[in-house]
Backbone as a chain_set.jsonl record, in Angstrom:
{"seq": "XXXXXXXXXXXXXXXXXXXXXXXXXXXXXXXXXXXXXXXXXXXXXXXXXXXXXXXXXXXXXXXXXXXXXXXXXXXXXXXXXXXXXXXXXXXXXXXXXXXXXXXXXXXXXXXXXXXXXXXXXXXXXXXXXXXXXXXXXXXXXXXXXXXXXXXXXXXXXXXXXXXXXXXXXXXXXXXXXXXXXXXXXXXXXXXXXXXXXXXXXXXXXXXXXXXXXX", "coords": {"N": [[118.555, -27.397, 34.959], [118.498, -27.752, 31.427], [117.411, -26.475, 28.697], [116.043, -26.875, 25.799], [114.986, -24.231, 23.826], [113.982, -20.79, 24.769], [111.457, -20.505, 24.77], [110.777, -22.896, 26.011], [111.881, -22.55, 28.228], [110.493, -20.203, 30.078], [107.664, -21.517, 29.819], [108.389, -23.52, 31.706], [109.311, -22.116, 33.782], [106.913, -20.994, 34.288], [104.809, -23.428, 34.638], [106.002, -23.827, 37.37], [105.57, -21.691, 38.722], [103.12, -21.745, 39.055], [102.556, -23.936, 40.087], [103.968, -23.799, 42.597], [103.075, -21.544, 44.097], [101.651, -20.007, 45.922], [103.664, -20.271, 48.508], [105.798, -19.423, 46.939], [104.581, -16.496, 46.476], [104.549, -15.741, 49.763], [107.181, -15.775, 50.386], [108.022, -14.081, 48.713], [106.901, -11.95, 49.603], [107.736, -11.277, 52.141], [110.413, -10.753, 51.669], [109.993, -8.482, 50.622], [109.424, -7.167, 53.228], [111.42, -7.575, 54.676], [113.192, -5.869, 53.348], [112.566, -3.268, 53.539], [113.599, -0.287, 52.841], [115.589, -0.543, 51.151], [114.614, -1.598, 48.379], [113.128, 0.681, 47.922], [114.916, 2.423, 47.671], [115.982, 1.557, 45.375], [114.148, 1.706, 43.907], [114.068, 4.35, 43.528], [116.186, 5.495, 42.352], [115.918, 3.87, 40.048], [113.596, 4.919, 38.922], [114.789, 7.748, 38.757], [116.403, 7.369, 36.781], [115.02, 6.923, 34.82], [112.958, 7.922, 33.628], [111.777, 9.595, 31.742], [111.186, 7.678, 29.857], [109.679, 5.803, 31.264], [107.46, 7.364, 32.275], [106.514, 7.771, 29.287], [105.931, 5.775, 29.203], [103.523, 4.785, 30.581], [102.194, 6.587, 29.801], [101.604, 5.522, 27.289], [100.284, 3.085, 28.022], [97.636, 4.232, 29.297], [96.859, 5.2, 27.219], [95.848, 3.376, 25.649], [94.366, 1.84, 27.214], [92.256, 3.211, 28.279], [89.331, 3.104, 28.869], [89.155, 0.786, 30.341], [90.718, 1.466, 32.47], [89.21, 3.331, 33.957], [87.031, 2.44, 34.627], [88.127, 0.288, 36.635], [89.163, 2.362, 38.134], [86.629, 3.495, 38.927], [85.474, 1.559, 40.037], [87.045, 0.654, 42.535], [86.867, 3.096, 43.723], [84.305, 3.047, 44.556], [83.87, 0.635, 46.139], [86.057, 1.185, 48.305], [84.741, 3.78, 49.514], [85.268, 5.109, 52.43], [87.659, 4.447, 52.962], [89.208, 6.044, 51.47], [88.427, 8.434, 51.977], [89.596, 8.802, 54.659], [92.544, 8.429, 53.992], [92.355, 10.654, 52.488], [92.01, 13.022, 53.979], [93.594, 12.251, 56.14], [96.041, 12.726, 54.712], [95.865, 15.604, 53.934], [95.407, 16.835, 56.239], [98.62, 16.715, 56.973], [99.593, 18.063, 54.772], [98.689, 20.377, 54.678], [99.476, 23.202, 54.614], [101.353, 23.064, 52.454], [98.91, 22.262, 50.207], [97.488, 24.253, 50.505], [99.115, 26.587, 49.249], [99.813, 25.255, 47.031], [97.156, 25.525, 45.801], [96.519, 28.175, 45.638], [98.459, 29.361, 43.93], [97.948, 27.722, 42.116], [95.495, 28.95, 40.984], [96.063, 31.613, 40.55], [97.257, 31.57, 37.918], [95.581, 30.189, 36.975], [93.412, 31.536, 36.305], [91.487, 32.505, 33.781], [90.746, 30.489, 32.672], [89.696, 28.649, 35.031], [87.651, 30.574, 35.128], [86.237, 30.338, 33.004], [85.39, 27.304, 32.944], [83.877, 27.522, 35.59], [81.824, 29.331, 34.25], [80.738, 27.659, 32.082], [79.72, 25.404, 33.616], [77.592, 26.277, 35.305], [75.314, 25.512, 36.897], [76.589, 23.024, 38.251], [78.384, 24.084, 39.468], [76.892, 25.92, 41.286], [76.047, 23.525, 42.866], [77.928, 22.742, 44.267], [79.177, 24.202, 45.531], [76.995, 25.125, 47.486], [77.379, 21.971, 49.032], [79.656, 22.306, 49.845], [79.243, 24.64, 51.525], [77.395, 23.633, 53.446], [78.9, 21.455, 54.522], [81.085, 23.221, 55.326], [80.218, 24.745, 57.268], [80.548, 26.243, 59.801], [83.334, 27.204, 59.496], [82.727, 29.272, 57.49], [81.024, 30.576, 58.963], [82.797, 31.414, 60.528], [84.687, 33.382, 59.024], [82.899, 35.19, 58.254], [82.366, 36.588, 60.346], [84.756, 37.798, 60.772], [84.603, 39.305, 58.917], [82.635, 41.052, 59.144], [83.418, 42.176, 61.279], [86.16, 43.371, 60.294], [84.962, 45.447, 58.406], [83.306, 47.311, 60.228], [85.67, 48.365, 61.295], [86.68, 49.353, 59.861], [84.624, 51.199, 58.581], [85.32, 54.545, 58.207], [83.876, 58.01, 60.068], [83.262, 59.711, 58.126], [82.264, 58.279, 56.187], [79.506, 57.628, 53.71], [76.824, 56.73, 55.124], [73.842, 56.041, 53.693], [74.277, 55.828, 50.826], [75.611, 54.156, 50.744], [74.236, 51.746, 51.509], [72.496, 52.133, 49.612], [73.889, 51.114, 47.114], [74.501, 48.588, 47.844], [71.539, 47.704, 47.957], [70.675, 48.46, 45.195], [72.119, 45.609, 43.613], [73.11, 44.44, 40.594], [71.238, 41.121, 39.719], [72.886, 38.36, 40.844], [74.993, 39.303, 40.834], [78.127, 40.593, 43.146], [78.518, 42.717, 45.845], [81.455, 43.978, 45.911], [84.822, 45.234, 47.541], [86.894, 47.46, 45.753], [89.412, 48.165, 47.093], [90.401, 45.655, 48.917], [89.253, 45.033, 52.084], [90.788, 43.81, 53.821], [93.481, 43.401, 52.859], [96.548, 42.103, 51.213], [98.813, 43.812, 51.33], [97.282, 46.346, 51.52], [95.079, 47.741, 52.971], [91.853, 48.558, 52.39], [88.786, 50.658, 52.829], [85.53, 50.53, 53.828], [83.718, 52.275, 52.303], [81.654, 53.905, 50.261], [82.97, 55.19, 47.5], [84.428, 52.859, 47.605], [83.38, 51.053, 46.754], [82.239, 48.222, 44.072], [80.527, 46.5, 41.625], [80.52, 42.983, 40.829], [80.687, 39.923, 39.063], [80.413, 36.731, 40.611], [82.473, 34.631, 40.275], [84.23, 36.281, 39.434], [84.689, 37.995, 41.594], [85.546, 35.592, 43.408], [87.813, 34.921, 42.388], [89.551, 37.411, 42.465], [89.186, 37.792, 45.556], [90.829, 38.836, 48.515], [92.832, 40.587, 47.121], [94.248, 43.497, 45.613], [93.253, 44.824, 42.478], [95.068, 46.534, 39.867]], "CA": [[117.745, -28.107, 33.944], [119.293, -27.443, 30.205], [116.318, -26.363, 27.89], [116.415, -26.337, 24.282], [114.912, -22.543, 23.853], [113.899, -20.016, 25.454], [109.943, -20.478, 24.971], [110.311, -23.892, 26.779], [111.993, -22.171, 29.781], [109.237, -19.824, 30.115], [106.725, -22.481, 29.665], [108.815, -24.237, 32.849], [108.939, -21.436, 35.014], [104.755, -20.38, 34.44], [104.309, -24.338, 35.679], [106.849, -24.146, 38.515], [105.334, -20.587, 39.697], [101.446, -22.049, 39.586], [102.609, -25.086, 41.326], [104.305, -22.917, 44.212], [102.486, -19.609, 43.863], [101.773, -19.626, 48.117], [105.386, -20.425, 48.699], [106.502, -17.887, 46.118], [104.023, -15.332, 47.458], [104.847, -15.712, 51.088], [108.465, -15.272, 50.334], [108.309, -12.589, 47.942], [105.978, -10.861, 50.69], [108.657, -11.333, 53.228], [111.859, -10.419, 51.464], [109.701, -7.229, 50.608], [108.708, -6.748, 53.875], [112.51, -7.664, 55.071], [114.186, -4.842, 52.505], [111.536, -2.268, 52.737], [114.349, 0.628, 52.923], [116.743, -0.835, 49.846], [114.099, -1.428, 47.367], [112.615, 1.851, 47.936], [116.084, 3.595, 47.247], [116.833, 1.184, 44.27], [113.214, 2.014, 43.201], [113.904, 5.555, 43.296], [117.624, 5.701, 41.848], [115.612, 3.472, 38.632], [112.619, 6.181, 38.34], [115.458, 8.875, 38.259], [117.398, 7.209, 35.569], [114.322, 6.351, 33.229], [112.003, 8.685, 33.961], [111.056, 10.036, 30.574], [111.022, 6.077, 29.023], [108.69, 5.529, 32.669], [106.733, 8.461, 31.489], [106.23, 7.466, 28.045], [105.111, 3.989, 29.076], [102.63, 4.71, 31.803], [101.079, 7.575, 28.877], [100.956, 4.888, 25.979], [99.469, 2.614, 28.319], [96.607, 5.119, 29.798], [95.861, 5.633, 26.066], [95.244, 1.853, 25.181], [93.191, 0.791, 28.509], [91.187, 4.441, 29.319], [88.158, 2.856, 29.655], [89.284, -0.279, 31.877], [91.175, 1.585, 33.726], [88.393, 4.491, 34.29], [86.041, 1.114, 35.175], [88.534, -0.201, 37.279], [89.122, 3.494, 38.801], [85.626, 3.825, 39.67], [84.91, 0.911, 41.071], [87.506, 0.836, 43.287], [86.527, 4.464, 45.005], [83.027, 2.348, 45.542], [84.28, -0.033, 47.219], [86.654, 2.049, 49.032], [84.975, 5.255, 49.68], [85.547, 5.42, 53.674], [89.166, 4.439, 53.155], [89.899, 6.901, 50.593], [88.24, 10.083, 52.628], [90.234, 9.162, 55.385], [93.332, 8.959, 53.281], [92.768, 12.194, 51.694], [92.114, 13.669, 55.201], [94.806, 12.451, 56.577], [97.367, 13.502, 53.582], [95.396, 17.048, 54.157], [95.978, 17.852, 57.946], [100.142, 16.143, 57.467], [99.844, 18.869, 54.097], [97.557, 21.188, 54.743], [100.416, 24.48, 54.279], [101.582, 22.946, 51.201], [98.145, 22.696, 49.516], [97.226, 26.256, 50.484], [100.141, 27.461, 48.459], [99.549, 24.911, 45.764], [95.898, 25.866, 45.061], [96.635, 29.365, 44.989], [99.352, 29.405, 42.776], [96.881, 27.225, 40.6], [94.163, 29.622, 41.013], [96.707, 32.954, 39.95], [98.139, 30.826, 37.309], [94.649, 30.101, 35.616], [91.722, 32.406, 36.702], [90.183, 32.538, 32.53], [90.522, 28.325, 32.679], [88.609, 28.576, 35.939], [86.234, 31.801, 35.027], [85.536, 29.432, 31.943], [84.629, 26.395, 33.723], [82.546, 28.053, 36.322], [80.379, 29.777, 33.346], [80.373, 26.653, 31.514], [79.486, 24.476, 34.251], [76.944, 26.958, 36.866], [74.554, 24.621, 38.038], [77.736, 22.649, 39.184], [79.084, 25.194, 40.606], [76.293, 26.027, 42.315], [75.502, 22.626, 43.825], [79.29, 22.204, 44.765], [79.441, 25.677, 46.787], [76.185, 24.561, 47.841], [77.851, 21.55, 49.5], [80.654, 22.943, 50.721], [78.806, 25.7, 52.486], [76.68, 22.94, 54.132], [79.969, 20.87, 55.545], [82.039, 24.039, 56.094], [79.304, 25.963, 57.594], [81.112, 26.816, 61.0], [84.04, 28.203, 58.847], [82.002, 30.29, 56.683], [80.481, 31.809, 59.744], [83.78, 32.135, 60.961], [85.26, 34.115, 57.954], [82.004, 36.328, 57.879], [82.358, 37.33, 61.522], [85.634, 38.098, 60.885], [84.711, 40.206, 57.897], [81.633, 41.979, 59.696], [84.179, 43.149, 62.477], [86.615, 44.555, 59.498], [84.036, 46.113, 58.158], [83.106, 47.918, 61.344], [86.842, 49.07, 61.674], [87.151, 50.397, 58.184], [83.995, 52.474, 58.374], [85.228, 56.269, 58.674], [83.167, 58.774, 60.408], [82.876, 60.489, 56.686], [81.249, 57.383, 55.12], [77.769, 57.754, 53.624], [76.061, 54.853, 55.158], [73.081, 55.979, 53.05], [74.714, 55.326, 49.797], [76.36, 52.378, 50.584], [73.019, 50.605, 51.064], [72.384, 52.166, 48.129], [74.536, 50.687, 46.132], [74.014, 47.373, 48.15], [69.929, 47.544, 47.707], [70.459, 47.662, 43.873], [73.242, 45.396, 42.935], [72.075, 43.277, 40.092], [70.977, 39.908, 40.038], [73.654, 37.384, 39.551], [76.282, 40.158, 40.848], [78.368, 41.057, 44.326], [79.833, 43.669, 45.598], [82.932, 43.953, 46.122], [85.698, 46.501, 47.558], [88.172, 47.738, 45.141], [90.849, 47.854, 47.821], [90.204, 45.111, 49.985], [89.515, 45.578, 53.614], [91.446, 42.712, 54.472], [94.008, 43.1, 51.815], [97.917, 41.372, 52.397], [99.807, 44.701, 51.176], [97.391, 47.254, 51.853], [93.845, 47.818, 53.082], [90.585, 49.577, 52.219], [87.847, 51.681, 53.664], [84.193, 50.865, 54.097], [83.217, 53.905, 51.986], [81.078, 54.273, 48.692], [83.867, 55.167, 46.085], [85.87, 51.768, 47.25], [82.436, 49.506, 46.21], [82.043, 47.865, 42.882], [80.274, 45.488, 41.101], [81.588, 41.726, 40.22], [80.783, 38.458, 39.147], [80.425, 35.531, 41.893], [83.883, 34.064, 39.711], [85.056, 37.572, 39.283], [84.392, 38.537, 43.09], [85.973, 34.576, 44.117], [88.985, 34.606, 41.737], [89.645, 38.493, 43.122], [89.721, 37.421, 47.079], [91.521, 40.074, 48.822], [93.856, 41.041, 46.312], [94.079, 44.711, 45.285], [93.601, 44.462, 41.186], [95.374, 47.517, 39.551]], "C": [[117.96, -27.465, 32.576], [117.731, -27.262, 29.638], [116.661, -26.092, 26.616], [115.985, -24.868, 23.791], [114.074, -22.005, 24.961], [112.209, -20.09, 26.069], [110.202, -21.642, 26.112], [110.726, -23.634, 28.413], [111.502, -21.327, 30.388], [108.264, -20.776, 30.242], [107.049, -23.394, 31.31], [108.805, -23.482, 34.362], [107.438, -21.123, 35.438], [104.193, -21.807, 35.557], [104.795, -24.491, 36.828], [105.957, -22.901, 39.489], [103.827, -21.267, 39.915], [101.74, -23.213, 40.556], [102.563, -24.689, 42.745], [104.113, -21.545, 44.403], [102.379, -19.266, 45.164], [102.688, -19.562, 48.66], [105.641, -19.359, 48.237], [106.009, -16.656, 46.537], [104.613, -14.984, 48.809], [106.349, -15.147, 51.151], [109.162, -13.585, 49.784], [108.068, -11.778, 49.159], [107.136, -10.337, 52.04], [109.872, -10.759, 53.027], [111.688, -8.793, 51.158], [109.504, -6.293, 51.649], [110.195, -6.345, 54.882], [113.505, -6.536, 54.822], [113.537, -3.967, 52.053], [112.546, -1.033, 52.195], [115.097, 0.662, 51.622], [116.004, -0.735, 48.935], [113.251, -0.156, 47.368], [113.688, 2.668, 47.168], [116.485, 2.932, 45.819], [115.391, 1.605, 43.019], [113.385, 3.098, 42.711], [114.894, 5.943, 42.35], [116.741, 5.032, 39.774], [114.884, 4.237, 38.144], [113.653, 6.818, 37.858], [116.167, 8.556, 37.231], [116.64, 6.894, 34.423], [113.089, 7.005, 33.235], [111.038, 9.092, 32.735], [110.667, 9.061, 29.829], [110.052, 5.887, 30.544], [107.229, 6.184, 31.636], [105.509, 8.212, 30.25], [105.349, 5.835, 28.318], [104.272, 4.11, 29.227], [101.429, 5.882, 30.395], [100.603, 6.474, 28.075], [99.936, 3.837, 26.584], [97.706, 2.716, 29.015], [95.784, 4.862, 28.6], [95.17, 4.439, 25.07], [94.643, 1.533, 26.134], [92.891, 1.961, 28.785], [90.291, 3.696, 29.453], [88.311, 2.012, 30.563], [90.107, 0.559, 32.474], [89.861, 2.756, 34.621], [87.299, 3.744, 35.188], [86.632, 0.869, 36.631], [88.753, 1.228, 38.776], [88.096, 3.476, 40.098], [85.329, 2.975, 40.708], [85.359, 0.664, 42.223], [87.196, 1.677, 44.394], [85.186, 3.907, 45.439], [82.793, 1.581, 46.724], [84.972, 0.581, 48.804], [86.565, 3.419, 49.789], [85.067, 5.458, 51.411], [87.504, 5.289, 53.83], [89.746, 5.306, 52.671], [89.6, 8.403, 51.319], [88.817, 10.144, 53.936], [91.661, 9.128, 55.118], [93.588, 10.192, 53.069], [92.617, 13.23, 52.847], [92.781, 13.549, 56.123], [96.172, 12.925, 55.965], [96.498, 15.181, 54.105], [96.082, 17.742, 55.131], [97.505, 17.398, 58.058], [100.271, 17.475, 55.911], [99.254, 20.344, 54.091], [98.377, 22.974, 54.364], [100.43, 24.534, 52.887], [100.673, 22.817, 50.078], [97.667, 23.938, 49.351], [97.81, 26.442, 49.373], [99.897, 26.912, 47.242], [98.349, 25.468, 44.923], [95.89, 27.68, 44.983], [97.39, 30.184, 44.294], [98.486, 28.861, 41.949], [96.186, 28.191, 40.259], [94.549, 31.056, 40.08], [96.991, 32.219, 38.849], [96.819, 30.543, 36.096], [93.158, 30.176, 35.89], [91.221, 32.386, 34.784], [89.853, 30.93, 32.583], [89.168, 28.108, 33.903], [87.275, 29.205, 35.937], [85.41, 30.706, 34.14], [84.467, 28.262, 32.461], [83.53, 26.639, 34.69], [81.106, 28.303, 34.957], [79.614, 28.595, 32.484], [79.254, 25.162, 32.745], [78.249, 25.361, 36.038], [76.029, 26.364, 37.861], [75.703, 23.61, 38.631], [78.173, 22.98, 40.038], [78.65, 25.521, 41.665], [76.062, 24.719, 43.711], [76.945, 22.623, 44.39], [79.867, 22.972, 45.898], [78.473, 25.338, 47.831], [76.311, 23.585, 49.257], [78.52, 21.664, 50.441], [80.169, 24.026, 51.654], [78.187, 24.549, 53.692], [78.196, 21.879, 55.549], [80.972, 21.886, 56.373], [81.235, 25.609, 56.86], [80.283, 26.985, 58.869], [82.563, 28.051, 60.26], [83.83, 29.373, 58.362], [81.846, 30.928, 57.712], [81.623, 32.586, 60.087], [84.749, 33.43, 60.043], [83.826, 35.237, 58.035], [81.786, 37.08, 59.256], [83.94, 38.208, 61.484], [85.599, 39.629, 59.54], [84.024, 41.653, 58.51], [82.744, 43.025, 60.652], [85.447, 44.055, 61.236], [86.438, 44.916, 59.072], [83.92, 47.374, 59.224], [84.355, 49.203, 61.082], [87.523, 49.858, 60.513], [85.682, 51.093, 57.717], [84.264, 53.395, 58.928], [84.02, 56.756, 59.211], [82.825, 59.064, 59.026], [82.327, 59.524, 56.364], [80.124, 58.112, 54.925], [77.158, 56.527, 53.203], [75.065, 54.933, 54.343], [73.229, 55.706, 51.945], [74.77, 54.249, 49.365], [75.47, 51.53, 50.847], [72.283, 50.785, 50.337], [72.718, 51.075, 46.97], [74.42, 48.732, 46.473], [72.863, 46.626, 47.658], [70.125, 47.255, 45.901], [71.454, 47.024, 43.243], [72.139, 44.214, 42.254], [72.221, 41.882, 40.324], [72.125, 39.534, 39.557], [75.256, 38.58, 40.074], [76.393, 39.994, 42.55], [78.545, 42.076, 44.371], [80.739, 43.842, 46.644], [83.757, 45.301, 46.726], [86.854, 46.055, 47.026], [89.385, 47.489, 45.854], [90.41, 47.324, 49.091], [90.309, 45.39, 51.631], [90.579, 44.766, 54.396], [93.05, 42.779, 53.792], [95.943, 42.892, 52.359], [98.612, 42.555, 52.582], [99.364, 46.259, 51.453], [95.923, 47.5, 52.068], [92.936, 48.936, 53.02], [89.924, 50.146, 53.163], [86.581, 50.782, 53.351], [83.687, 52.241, 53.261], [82.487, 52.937, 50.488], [81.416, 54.054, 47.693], [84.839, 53.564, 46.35], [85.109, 50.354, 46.98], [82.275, 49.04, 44.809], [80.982, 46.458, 42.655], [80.534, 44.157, 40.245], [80.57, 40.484, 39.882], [81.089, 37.349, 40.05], [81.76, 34.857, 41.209], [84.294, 35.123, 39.476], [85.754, 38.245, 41.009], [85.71, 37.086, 43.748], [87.618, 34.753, 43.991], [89.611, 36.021, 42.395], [90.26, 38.126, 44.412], [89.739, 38.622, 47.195], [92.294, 40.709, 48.345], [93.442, 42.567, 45.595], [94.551, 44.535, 43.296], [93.379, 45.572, 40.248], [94.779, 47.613, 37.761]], "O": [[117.466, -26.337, 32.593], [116.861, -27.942, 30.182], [117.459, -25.21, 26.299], [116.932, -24.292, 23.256], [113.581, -22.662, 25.878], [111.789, -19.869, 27.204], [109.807, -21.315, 27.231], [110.256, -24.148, 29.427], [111.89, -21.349, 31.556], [107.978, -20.699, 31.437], [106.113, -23.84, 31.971], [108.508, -23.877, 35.489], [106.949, -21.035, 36.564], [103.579, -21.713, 36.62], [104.188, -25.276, 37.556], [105.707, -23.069, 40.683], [103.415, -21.271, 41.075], [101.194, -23.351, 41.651], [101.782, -24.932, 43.665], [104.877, -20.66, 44.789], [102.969, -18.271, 45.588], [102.735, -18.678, 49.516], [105.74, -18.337, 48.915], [106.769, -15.772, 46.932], [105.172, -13.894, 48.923], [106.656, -14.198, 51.872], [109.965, -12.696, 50.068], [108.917, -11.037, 49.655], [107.206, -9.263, 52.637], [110.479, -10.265, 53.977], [112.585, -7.959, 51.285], [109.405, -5.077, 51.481], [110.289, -5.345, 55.593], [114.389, -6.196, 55.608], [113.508, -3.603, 50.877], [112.322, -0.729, 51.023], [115.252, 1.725, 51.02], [116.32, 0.22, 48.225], [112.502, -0.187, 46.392], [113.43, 3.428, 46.235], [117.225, 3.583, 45.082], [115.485, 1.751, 41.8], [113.024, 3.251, 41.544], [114.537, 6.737, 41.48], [116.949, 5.574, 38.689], [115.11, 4.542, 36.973], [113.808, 6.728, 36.64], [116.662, 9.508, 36.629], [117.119, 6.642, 33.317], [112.135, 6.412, 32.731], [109.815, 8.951, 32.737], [109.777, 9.334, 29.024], [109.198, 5.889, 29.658], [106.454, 5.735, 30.792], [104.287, 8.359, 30.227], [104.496, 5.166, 27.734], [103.539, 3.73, 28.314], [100.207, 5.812, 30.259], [99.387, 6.289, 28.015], [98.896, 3.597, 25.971], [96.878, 1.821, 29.184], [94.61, 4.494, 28.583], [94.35, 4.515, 24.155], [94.115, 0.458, 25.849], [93.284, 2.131, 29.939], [90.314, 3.377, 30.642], [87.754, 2.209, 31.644], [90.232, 0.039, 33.583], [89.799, 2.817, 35.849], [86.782, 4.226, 36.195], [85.981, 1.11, 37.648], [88.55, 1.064, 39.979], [88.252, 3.459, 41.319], [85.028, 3.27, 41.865], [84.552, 0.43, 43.123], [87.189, 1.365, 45.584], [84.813, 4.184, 46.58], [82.074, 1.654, 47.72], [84.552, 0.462, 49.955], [87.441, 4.051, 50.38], [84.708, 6.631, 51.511], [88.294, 5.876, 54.569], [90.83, 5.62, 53.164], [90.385, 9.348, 51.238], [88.736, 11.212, 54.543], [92.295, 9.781, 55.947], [94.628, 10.806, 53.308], [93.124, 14.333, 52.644], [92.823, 14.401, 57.01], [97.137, 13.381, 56.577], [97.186, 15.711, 54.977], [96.882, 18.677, 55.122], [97.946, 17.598, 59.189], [101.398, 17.958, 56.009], [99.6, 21.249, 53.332], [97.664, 23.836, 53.848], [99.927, 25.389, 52.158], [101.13, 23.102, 48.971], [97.473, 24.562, 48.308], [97.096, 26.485, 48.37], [99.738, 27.672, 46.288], [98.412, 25.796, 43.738], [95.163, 28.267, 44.182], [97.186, 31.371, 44.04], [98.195, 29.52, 40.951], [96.189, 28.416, 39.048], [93.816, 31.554, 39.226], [96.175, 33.116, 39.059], [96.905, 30.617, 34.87], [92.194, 29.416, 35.796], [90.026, 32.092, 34.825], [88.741, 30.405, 32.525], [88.063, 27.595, 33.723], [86.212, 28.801, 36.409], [84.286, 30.282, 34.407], [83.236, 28.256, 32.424], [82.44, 26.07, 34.631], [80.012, 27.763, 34.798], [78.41, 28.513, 32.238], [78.383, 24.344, 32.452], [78.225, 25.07, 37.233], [75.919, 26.536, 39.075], [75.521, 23.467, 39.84], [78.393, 22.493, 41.147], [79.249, 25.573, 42.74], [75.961, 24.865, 44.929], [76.754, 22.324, 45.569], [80.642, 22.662, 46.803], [78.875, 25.23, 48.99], [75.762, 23.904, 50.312], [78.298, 21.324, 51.603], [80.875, 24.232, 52.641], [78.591, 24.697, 54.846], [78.285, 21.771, 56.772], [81.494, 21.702, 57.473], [81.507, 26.806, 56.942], [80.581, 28.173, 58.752], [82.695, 29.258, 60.462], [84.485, 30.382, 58.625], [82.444, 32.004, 57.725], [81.723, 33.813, 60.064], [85.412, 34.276, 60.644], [84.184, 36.37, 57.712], [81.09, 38.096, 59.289], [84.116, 39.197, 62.196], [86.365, 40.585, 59.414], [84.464, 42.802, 58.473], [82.807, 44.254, 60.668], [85.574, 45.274, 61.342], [87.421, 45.414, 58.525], [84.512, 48.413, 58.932], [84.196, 50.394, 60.814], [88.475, 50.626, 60.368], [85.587, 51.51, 56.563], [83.797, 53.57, 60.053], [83.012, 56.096, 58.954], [81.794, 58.461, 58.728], [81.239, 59.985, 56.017], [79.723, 59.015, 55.659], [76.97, 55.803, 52.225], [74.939, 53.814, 53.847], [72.21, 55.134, 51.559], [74.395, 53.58, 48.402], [75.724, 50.384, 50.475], [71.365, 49.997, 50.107], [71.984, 50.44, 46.212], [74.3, 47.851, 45.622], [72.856, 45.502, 47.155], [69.833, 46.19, 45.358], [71.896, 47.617, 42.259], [71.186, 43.552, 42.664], [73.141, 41.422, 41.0], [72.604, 39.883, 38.478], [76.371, 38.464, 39.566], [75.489, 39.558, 43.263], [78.759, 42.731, 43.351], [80.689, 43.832, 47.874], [83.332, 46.403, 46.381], [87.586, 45.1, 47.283], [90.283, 46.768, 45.42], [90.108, 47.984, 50.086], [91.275, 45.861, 52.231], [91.095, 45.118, 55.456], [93.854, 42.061, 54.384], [96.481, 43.314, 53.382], [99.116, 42.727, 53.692], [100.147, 47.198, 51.595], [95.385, 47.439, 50.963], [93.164, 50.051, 53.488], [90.37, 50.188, 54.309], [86.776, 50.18, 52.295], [83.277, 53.201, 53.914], [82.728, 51.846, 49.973], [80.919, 53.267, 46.887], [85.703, 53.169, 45.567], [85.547, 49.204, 46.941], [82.1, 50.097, 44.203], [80.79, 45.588, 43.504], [80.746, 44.264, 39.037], [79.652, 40.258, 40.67], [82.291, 37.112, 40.163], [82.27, 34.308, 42.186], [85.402, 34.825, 39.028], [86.835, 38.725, 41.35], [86.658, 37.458, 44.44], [88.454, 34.754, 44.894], [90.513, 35.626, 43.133], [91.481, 38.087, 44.57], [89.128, 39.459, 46.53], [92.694, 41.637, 49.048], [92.334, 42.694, 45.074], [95.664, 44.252, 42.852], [92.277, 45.848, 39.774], [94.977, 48.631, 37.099]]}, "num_chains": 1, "name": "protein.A"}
């Protein structure tokens, strides 16, 4: 069918696709469903060749629709929230190595970003630990039985247990304490004693872990 420009063959295809939009659907759906393998690889081969023009699009367009898309965001996870927590719990237990490593490379990578946010944000913090203590209770116990017993095995005869619930009895409000050279620690472990207790910050004490910090 010859068209004099370009608008009018636009204008011909918009009425041809509303006419047969179920047809056209069904087919599309099928030829997608037919060549899942090819358009995946021709998808991927086009990301890798335009990646930074991709990039650039997907930013300028974030920064002209934030709020509909933030709308559209939300409402979605409303609709969706049983589909999405078994999503993210099934990506978890098929990743579950590879986040480890990710979040604690994040965590070394930007303990003042995080110290910050905690101080900025403590009643958050609190309700969010809060939370998490409540769903991961069995864990918790399990990590604090595990601590109690290396505890045990890293108190010397020489300790002075009287001290050390000393130093326990008055730690201030708002503080832990901590051992300097972790009992648990990956490269080299502490004592149960007196001189290896200190005093920390609940984000000083977290961001710490077991890590021996020279």
């Amino acid at each position: 069918m010859p068209f004099k420009n370009i608008e009018d063959r636009k204008a011909w295809q918009r009425r041809n696709y509303l006419k047969n939009a179920d047809k056209i659907k069904t087919i599309n759906a099928k030829y997608r469903l037919d060549n899942k393998d090819k358009l995946k690889q021709i998808k991927k081969i086009y990301y890798s060749n335009n990646k930074k023009k991709i990039l650039e699009t997907k930013k300028l367009y974030y920064l002209n629709n934030k709020e509909k898309l933030l709308q559209i965001n939300k409402l979605y996870r409303l609709n969706n929230k049983e589909k999405i927590k078994e999503r993210n719990k099934l990506y978890y237990m098929n990743n579950i190595e590879k986040l480890k490593r990710s979040s604690s490379q994040y965590r070394l990578k930007n303990k003042d970003r995080i110290k910050e946010y905690r101080f900025r944000n403590k009643e958050k913090a609190k309700k969010e630990y809060r939370l998490y203590s409540l769903i991961n209770r069995n864990l918790l116990n399990a990590k604090e039985a595990k601590r109690r017993s290396s505890k045990l095995k890293a108190t010397p005869k020489f300790a002075n247990l009287n001290k050390i619930k000393e130093i326990y009895k008055n730690c201030p409000k708002g503080y832990h304490v901590d051992h300097i050279v972790p009992l648990n620690g990956k490269n080299v472990c502490g004592l149960h004693v007196e001189w290896n207790l200190q005093y920390l910050t609940p984000s000083d004490n977290s961001s710490k872990s077991n890590k021996l910090i020279c």
